[in-house]
N, C-alpha and C positions, 0 to 999 in steps of 0.2 A: 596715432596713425598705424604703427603695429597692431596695437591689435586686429583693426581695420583690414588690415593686409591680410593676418593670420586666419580672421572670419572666412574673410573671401576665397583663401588656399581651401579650409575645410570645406566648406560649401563648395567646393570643384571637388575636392575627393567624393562627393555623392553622385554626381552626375557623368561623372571621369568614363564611366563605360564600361569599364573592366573589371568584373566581380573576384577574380585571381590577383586583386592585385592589391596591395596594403600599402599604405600611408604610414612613414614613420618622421621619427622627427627631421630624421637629415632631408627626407624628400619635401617639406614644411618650408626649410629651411635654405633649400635651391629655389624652390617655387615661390616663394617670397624675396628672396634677392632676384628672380626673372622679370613679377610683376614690377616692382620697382624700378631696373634697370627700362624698362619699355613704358612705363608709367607716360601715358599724356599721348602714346603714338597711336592708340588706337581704344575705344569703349571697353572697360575695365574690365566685364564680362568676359570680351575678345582674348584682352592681353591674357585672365585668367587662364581660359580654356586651351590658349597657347604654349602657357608655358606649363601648366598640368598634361597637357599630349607631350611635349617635349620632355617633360622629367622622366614619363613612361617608357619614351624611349630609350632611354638611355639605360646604360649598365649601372648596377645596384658599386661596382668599384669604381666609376667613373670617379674621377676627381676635380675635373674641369668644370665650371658654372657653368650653366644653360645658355647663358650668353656666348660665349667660348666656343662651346661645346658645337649650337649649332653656325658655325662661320667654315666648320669642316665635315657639316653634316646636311647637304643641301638636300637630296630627297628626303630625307626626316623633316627639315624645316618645311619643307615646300607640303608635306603631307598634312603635317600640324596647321600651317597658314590656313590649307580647305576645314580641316577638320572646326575649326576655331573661327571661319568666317571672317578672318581676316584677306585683306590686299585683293 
């Protein structure tokens, strides 16, 4: 099922949008504990592209999970929700 997860993260850094922007492992690593945690709420693609905008957003020192992170970041989440075709 990891690997699973990890596929789907990578196959969203292709399409993510933003040519300035690099994939490293810690960002693998949020975006794979986002899709999980959201797992089942919404078409897998969706959750993906959710939480690959969401990791974007956020600061490369953030320390907070994505999860977390957007319960205090409502315009980010709400931009991410359009962006990702969700709700």
């Amino acid at each position: 099922m990891k690997v699973a997860t990890f596929a789907l993260a990578l196959a969203a850094f292709g399409f993510a949008g933003n040519a300035a922007w690099a994939a490293t492992t810690d960002d693998v690593k949020w975006i794979n504990q986002c899709v999980a945690d959201n797992k089942g709420d919404a078409a897998a693609e969706v959750v993906l592209k959710y939480c690959t905008c969401m990791n974007n957003k956020m600061s490369d020192n953030e320390t907070q999970s994505i999860t977390t992170w957007e319960k205090t970041h409502v315009a980010e989440r709400k931009a991410c929700d359009k962006e990702a075709g969700w709700r």
